[in-house]
LOVEXLO-530942 format. One record per residue: x, y, z of N, C-alpha, C, CB in turn. Coordinates in steps of 0.05 Angstrom, whole numbers, plus 5000, padded with zeros to 4 digits. Each point is the difference from the previous one (the first is absolute). Glycine has a CB too. Layout:
BEGIN
XYZXYZXYZXYZ
...
This chain:
BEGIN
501749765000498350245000501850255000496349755025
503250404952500650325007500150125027497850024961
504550135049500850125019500050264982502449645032
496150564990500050344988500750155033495249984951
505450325040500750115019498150215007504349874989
495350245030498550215013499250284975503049825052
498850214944500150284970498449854978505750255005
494849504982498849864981497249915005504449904990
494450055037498050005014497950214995502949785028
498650394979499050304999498950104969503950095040
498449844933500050104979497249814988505850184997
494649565000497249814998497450105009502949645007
497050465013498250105013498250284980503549795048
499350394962499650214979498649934971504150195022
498249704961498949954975496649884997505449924993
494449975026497049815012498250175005501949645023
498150554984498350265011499950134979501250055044
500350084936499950254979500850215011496649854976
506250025039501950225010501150084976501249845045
499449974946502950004971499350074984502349705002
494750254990498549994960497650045014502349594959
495950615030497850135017497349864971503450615035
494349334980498149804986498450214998500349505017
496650394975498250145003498650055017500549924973
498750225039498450095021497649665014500450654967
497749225018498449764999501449865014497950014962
504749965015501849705006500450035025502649924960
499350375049501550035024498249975025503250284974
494549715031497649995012500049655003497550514978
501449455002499549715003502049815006497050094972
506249985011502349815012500150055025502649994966
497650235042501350005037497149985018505150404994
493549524997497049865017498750215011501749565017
498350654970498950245009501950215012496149725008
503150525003501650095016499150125028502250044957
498849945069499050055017498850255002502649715012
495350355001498550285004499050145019499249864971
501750075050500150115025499150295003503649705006
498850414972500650315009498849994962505650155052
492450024949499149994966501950074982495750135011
506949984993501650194977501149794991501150455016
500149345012502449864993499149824970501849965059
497049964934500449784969500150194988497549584997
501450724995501150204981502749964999496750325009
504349735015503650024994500749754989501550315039
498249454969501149804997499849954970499349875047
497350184941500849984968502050274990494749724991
505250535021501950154988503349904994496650315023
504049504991503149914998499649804990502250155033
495649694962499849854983499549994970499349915039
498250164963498349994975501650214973494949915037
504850114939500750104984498250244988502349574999
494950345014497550104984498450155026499649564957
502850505058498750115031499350274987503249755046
493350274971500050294999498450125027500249974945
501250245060498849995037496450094991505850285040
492449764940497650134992498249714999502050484970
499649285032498349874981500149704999500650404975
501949575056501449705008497949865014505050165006
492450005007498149875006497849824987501450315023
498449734952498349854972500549715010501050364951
497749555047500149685001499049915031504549984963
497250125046500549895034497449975010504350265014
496049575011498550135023501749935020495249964985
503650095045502049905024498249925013503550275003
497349335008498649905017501749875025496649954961
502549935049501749795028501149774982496250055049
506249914953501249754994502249835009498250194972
503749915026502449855020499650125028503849964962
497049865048500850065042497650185008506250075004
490549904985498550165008500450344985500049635047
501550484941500550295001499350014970503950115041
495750194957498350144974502449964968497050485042
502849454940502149924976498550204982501749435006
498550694971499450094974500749764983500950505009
497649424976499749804985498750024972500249815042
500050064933498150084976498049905001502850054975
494950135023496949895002499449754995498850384987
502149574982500549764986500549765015501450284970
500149695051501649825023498149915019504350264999
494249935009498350015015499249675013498950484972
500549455017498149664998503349875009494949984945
507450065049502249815009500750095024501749894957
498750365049501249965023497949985024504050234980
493049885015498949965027500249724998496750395010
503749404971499349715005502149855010497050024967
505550165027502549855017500050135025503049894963
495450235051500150055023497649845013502550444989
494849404993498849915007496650135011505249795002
493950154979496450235005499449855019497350174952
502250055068498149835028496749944992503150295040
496349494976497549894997497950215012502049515002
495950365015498250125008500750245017497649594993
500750625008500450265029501149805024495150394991
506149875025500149855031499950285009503249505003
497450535026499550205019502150134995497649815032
505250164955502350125005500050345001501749554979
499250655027500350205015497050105012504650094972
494549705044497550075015498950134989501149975034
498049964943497850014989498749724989501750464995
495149545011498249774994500549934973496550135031
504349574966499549944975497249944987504449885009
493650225011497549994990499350294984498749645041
502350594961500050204988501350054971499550095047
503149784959501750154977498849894969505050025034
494649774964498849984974498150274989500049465013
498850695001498050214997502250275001495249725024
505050294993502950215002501550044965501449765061
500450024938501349894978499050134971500549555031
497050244970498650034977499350334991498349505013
500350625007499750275001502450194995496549865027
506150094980502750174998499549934972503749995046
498049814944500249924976498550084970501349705035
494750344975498250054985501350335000495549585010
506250545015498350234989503450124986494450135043
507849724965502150104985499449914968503349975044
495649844951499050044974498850224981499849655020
498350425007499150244987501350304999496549735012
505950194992501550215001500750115033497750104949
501449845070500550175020503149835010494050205013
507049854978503149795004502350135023499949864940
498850395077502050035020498850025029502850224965
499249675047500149895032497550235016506749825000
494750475000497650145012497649964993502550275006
497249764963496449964990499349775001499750314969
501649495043498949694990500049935038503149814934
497550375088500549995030497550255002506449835012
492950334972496850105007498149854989501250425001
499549434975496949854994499349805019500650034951
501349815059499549795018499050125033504049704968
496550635033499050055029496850054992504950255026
494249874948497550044989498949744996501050424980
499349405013499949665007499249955026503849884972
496750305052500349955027502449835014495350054992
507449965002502249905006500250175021501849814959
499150005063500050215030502749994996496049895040
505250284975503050155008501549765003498750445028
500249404986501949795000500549714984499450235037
498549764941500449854984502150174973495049725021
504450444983500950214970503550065009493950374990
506549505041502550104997501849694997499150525031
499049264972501349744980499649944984500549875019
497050274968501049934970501150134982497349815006
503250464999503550195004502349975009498050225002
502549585014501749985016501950064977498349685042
504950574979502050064989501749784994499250405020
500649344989501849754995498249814981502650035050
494450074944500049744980496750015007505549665004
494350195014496650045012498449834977500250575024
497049474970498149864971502150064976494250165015
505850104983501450044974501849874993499150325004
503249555018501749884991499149674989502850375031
494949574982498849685004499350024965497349935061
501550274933498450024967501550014987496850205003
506849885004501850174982500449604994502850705021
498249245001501449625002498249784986501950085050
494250124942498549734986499950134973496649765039
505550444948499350084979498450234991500849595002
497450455018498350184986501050354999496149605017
504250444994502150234999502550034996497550085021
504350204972502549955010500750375002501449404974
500250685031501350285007500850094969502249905056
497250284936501250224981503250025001495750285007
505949734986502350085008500250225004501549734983
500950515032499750245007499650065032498350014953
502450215038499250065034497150065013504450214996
493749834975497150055014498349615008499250634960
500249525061497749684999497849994999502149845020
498550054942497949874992500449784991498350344994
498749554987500249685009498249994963499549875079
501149874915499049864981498649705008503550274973
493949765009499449774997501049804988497450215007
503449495005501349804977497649774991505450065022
493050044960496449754997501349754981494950464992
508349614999501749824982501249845017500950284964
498649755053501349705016499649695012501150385006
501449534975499249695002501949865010497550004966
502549955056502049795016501449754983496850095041
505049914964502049774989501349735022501550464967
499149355020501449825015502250105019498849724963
500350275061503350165024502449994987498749795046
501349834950502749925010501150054965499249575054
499150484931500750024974500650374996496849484985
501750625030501250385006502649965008495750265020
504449585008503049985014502249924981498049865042
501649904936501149914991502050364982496249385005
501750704981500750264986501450185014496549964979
502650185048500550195018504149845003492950155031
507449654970502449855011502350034978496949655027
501650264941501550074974500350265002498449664971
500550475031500350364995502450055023494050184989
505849715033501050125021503949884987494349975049
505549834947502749865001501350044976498549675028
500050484952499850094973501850254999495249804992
503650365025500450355005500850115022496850044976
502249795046501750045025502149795012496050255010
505349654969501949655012502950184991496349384981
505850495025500649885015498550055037504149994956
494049795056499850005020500149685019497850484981
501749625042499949735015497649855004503250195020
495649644989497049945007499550245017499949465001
501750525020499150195029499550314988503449695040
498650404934498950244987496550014997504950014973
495649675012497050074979498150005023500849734949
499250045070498649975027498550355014504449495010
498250624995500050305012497950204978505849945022
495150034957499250174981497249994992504349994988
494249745007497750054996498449855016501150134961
499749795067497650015018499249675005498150514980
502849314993499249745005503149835016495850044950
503149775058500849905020501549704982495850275042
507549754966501949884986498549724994504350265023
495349614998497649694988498250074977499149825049
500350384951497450164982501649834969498450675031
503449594967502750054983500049784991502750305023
498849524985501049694988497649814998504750015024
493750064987498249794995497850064969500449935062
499750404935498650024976502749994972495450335032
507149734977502049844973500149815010502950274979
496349555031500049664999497549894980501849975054
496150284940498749904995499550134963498749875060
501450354946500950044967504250205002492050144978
508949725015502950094990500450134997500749834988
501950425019501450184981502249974986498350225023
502749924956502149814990502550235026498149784925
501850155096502250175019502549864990497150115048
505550134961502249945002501550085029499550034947
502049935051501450135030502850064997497149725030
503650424989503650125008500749955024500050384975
501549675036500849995029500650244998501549575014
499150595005501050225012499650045028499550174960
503949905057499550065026499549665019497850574979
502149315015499349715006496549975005505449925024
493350254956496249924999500849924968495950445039
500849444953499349914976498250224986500549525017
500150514964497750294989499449824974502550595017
495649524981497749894976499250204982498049685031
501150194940499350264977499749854979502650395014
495749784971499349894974501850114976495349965018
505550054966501250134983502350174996496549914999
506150154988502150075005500150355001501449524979
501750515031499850365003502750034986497250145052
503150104939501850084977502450025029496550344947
506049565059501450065023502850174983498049525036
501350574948502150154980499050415018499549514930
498350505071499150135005501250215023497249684977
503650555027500550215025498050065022502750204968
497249815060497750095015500550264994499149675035
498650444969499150344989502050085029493450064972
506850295014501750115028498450135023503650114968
494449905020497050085016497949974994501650245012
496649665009497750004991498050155038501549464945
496950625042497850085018497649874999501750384997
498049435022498049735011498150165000502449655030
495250154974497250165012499849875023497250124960
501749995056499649925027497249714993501750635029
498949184984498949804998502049874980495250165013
506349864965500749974980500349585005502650674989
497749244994500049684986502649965003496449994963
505950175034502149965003501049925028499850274963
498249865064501249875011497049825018505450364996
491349664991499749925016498849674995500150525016
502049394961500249754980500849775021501850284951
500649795077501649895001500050065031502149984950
497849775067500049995028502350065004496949705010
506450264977502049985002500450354982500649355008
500950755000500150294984502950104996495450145022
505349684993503550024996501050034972500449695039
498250234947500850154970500950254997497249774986
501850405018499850215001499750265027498749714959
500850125060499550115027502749965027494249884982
507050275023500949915022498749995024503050104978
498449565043498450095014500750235028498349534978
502350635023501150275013497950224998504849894986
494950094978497650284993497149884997503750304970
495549385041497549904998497850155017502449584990
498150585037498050235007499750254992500449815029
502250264954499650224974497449924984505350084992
495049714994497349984982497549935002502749964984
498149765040496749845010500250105031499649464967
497450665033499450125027500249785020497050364981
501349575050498849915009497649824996502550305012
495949864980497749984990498849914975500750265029
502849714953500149904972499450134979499349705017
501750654982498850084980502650014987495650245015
504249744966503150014978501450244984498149594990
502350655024500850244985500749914971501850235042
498250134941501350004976502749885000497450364992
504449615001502849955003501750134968498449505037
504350584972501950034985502449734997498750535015
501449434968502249684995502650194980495049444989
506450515015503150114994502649705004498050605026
501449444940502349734992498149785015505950245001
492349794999498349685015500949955023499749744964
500450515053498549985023498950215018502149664994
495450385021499150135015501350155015497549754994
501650564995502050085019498550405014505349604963
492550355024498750295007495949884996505650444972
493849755044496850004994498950294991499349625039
498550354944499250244993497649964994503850164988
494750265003497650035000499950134986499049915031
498950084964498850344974498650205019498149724948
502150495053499250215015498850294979503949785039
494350154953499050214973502149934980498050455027
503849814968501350024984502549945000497150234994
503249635029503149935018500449735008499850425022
501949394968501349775012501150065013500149794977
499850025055501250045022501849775005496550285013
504749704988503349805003501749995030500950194947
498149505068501050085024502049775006495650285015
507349654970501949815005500449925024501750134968
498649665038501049775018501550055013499549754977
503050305014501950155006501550184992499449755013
503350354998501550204982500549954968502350085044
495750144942500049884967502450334985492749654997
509150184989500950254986499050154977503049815016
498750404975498850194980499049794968503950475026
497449374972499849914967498149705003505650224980
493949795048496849785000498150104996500849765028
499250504991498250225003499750094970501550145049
499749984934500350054974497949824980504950125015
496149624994498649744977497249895017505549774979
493850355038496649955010499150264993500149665044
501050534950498650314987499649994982501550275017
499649564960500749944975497449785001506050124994
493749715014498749814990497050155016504449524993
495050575016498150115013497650124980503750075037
499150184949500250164981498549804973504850295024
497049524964498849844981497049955008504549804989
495450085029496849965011497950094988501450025037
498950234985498150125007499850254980500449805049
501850294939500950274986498050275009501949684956
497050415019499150305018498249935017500550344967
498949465043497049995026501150025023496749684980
506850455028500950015016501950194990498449585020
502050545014501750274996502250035013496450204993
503949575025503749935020499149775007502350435027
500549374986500649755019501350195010500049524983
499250395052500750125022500749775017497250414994
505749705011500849785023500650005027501349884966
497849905047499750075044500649805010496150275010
503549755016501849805013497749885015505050235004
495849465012498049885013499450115011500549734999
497250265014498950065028501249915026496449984976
């Protein structure tokens, strides 16, 4: 078996993502299994360093954003829709879950859904029709709930899903048709090992929520054609080869959430572990990040018209230089300085 090194790890990776050769906007969506959506901007950026055909007016067409990996919100292509709620698995009948009666929500449900159809597709006007419904204060604040509540239960059976963006609104999905799980999983697993491999099980395990038995037991049952490497003394797995002729970029500016790193339980690719509370909070939120020669070494923000740049540590003048520069390429006139500070 192939032995690779940490940098070559890294570059596979890259090339795997559309670090190296930038796709189309669809593809780049659908290869990397969506993109996380937490914070609404972040998949904008991420297709901006990706995609070829990025345009910040217009990267929302297609999408929507629902629950899919590890429980949390993804942007995904409408189109997809039917695969990934099914590799996460459509729940059966109502239950009580966030105390609320599952003798209600079917009526609840049905009524949200009828009336985003009819256009009333945002959270406030669709949280007054249901109090004119007679929704008391305290049902209306679970089936709003800021973590998920009904909405999220309807988002997980299909029938809805989130707009992309920062406003919240919502679409009806009346096109949805459940698929075989383990035959979604089977897909969700090729994509993953396809676009995000070289990885380990325990990557893929971490990354999308199913459970390593899950994993082997659904390629036991339909195949990938996987290959593997060693590196570091783990086994990494992947579908298809990477150009290793190739240079890592001298910078790049991550999106916070970004695939790059949140592909991989192991992050040592690219992460030291020294600056691992630089990027992943407590609480798990994943700042923007700056990568220099492939590796992490600053976090940043957009502030109106201003990137804000706050290195790790002591960074000199001609790093500083080549994250203004690449900033610059970016973003060009929709920004007017990179400004640089120190930790907190």
């Amino acid at each position: 078996m192939r032995t690779i090194d940490k940098r070559e790890l890294l570059l596979a990776s890259l090339h795997k993502q559309f670090l190296l050769a930038k796709g189309k906007r669809l593809e780049v969506v659908s290869s990397l299994c969506g993109l996380q959506a937490q914070f609404a901007n972040n998949p904008g950026h991420a297709l901006r360093i990706r995609s070829d055909d990025h345009c910040d007016q217009t990267w929302r067409e297609g999408l929507v954003k629902t629950w899919t990996f590890r429980h949390t919100l993804h942007a995904i292509r409408r189109d997809e829709l039917d695969l990934f709620i099914s590799a996460q698995g459509v729940p059966g009948g109502w239950d009580d879950g966030w105390g609320l009666s599952r003798r209600v929500k079917p009526r609840w449900s049905s009524l949200i859904r009828g009336w985003i159809r009819e256009g009333i597709d945002d959270r406030q006007r669709l949280k007054d029709k249901c109090r004119e419904r007679g929704a008391e204060p305290g049902a209306l604040a679970i089936i709003f709930h800021g973590w998920g509540g009904l909405i999220s239960e309807m988002c997980q059976r299909g029938m809805i899903a989130y707009a992309p963006g920062t406003a919240k609104r919502f679409v009806a999905c009346d096109d949805f048709r459940p698929l075989d799980r383990d035959a979604a999983r089977a897909e969700i697993l090729r994509r993953y090992f396809a676009h995000l491999g070289p990885a380990t099980m325990d990557d893929c395990a971490n990354f999308t929520g199913f459970r390593k038995k899950t994993i082997l037991g659904v390629l036991e049952k339909q195949p990938l054609p996987l290959q593997s490497v060693h590196c570091a003394g783990g086994e990494y797995f992947y579908i298809g080869e990477w150009d290793a002729s190739r240079d890592i970029p001298p910078c790049l500016l991550l999106s916070g959430f970004d695939q790059l790193l949140l592909a991989y339980r192991d992050r040592t690719r690219l992460l030291d572990d020294k600056h691992k509370p630089d990027v992943v909070t407590t609480t798990g939120i994943i700042h923007p990040a700056v990568m220099l020669d492939g590796r992490l070494k600053a976090k940043w923000k957009r502030d109106g018209r201003v990137i804000r740049v706050t290195p790790f540590a002591g960074m000199g003048q001609r790093s500083r230089r080549r994250i203004a520069a690449c900033a610059g390429d970016l973003f060009g006139n929709d920004i007017d300085a990179v400004v640089f500070g120190e930790q907190e």
